[in-house]
N, C-alpha and C positions, 0 to 999 in steps of 0.2 A: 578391843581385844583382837590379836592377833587370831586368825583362821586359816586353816589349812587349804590348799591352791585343790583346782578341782586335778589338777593331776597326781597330786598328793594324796588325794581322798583316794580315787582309784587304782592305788600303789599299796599294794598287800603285802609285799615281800617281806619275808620271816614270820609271817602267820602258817601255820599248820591246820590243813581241817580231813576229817572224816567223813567224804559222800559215801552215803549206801544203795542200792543199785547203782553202782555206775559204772555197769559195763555197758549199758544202751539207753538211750531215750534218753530225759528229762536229768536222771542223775550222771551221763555221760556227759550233756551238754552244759551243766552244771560245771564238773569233773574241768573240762577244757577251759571255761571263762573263769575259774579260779585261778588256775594255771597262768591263764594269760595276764590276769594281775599279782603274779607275782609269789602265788600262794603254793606250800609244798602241799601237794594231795594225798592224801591215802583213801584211794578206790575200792571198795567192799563190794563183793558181789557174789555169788553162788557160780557163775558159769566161768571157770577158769578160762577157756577158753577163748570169751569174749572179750574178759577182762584182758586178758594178756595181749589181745589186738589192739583195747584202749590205751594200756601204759603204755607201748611199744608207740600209736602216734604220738602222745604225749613228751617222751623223752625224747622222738625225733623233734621236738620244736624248743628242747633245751628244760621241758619240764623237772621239779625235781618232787618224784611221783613212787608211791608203793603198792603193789596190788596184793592185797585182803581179800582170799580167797572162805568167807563165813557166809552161815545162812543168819539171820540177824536174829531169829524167831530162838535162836539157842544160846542159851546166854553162857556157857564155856564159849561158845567161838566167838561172840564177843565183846568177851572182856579179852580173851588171847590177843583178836584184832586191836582193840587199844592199847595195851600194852607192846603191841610191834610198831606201832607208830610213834609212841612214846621212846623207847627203844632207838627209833630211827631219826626221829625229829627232837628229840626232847622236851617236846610239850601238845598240847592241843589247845587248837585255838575256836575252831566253827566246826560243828555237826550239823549235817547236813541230813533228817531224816529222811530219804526219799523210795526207799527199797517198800514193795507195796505190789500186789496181784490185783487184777480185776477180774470179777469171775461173775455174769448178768445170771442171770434166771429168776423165774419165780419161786415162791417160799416153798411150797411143796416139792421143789427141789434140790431147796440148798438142806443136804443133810446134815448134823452134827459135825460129822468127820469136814465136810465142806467150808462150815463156820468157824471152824476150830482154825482150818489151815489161814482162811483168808485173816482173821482175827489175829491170830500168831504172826505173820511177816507184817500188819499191816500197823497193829497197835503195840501189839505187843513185843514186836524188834525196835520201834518208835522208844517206847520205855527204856527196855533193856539198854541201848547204846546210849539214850539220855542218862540212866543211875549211872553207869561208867565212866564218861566222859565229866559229868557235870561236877563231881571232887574236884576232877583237875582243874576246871576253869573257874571252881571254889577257890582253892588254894594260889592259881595265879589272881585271883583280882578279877577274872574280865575273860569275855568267851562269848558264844553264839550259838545259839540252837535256833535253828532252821526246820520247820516240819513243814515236809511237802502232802497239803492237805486237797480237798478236792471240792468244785463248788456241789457236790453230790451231798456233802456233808452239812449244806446250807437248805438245800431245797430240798434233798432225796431224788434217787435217781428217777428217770422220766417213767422206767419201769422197770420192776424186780433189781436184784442186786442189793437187797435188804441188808446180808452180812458186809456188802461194801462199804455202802454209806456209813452203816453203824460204826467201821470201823476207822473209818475216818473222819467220823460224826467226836468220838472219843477223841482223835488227835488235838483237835482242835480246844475240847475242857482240857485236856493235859496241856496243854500250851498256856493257857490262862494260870493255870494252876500254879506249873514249874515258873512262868513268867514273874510270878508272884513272893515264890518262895526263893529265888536266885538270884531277885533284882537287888539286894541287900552286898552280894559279893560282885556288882555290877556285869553282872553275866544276863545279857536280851534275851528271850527267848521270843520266835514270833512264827508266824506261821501265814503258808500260800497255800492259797487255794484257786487251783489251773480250775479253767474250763475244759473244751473240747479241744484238745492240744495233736496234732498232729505228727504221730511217732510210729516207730516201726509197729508197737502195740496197737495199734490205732485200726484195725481191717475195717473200712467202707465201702461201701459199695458207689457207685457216682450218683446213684437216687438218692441213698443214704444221707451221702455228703453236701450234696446239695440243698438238703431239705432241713440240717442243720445248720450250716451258713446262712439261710435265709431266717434262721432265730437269732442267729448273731447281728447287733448290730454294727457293727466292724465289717461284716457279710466274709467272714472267714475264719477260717480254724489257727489256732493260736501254733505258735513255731515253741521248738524246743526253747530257744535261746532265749521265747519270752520267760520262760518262767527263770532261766539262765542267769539274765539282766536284773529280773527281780531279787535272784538269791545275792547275788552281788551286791546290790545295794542294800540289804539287809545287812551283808556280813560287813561292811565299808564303815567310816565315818558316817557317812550319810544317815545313818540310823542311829546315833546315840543313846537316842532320846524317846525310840522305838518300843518296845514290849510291850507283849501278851498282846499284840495285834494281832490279823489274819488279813493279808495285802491279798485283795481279788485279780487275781489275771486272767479276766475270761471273754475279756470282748466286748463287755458291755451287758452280758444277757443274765447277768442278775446286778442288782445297782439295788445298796442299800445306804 
């Protein structure tokens, strides 16, 4: 049987995907490695402003890119944002769920109002851009859902951050779930889960950081691009045969 060349696998061109945060971090880094295989982007983000410094390098390097100015947790902005990509591309091909807060503390003082917000961007924008998207990759035949999940959601976090984990404790049964229900109109759904990744969100201190390196056994903090490379080969050929997975990129410091 004939197989596609590895240059061929990593040749995206006329796929359209939806990252969400991607005006910084993980979903920017994301954002650019789709770009560079070929993929038209539509970048979602809440901080217009950020965003707008993303597309702007982006289409300096020939990208062809649209910036999605929604908060993802509202589901009028996005179903708007998929319908502007639709719109401009005329189709969807990969979602990319990556838009998501981190907020540590202990339980006595994650209030209500606290749970509510981290829970809304983190699972509950996860869903919403899922229901929207996944018609259309019903209707095409074929599609990619991506949920950027966290190894917090395996172990629980080292300490506090209870509405975190939970909330990306959930991404991960919704991955299985939609994996499940979407693999009939061959649409993958799969899911990453970063370790200790190294982004502007990331503040350590050099005790801090040191003292985590030395649980990794890699003895380092994971780059944007790692989880970057992974999402690419999820959205690729390479993944056919893929679903309701959860691909660990953390270094080594959890191994199941």
């Amino acid at each position: 049987m004939n197989r596609l060349s590895v240059k061929e696998i990593l040749d995206l061109s006329g796929k359209v995907a939806m990252v969400t945060g991607a005006n910084r971090g993980l979903g920017k880094a994301i954002a650019e490695v789709f770009a560079e295989a070929g993929v038209s982007v539509g970048l979602l983000a809440r901080n217009e402003d950020n965003l707008k410094k993303t597309i702007d390098q982006l289409r300096n390097h020939g990208a062809q890119c649209l910036a999605l100015t929604a908060d993802v947790g509202k589901e009028g902005q996005v179903k708007k944002a998929v319908e502007d990509i639709v719109n401009k591309f005329g189709r969807l091909d990969i979602l990319v769920n990556n838009a998501g807060q981190i907020s540590p503390g202990p339980l006595a003082e994650i209030d209500p109002p606290m749970w509510n917000r981290i829970i809304q961007t983190n699972l509950t924008g996860a869903y919403l851009c899922s229901r929207y998207a996944a018609p259309l990759m019903q209707r095409q035949m074929q599609g990619r859902i991506i949920n950027i999940s966290s190894v917090s959601a395996q172990t629980g976090r080292v300490s506090g951050g209870v509405h975190y984990s939970a909330s990306k404790g959930g991404m991960l049964a919704m991955n299985k779930t939609l994996a499940r229900d979407l693999a009939p109109y061959n649409v993958n759904v799969n899911a990453i889960a970063p370790g200790q990744i190294e982004t502007s969100g990331a503040r350590l201190t050099y005790d801090a950081r040191r003292e985590i390196e030395q649980m990794i056994p890699l003895k380092r903090l994971g780059k944007a691009e790692d989880i970057a490379y992974a999402a690419l080969f999820l959205a690729s050929p390479m993944a056919e045969y893929i679903t309701g997975a959860t691909l660990d990129v953390n270094g080594g410091i959890l191994k199941r």
